[in-house]
C-alpha positions in Angstrom: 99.5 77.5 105.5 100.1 81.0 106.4 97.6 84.1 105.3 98.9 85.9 101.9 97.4 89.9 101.4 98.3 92.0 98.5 97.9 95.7 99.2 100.1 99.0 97.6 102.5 100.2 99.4 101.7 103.5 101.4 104.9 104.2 103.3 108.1 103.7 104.2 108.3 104.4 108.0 111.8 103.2 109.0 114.5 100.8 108.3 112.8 97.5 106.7 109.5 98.0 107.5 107.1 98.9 105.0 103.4 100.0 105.3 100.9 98.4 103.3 97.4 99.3 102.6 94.8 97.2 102.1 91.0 98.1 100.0 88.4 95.9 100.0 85.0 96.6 98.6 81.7 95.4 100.5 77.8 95.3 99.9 76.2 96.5 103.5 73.9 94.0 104.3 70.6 96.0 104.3 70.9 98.8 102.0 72.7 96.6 99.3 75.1 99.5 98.7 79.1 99.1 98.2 81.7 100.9 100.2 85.5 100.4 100.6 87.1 99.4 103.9 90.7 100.3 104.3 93.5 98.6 106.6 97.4 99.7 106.8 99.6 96.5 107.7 103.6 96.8 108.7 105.3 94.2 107.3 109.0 93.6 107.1 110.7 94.4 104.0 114.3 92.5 104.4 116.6 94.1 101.8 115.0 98.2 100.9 113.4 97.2 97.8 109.6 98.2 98.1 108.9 102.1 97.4 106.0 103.9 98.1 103.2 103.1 95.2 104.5 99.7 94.6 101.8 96.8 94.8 102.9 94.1 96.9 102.1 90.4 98.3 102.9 90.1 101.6 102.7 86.9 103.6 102.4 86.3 107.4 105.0 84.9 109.7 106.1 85.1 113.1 105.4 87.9 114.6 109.2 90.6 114.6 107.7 93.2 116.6 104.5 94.2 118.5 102.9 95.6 115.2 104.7 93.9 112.5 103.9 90.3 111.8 104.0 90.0 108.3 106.8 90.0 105.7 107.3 90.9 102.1 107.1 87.9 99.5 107.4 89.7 96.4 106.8 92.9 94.3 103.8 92.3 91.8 104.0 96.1 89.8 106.0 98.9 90.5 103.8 102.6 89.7 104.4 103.7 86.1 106.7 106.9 86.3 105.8 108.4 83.3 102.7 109.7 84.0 101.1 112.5 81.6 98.9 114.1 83.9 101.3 115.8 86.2 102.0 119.0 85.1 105.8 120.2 85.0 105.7 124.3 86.6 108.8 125.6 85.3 110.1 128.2 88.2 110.0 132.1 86.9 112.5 134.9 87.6 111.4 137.5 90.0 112.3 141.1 89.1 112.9 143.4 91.6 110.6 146.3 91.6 112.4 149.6 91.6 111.8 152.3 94.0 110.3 155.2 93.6 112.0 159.0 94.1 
């Protein structure tokens, strides 16, 4: 049975390939603390369809290139566009100043 990973997508570096990225959280083994580990993945995305934000599944397969050996299953959640916090600046007209005489 091959290895499934769901990650969010973090970029779109060329023509069917995706870049996934990975977050795990871990306790360190002495100091009991958590931290996050990150990993970026390629994986092959067939058809376009993943954009960057989008959280993925990706499965592995045989390996399509020296980096890429895994390949998108399915789209889980697409990023909600209508975010509220992101301010909307509204460009201003510039006057010239006029010169003195």
């Amino acid at each position: 049975m091959s290895k499934s990973i769901t990650g969010i997508v973090s970029s779109k570096s060329s023509d069917k390939t995706i870049i996934v990225k990975i977050e795990r959280r871990k306790t360190h083994p002495i100091y009991h603390k958590q931290y996050s580990e990150s990993k970026k993945i390629m994986a092959h995305d067939e058809k376009n369809i993943a954009l960057v934000g989008d959280k993925v599944e990706i499965e592995e397969c045989r390996p399509l290139s020296k980096r890429k050996h895994f390949s998108l299953v399915k789209i889980i959640e697409k990023p909600d566009l209508r975010d509220d916090s992101l301010e909307v600046i509204k460009p201003q007209k510039i006057e010239p100043k006029e010169k003195k005489k």
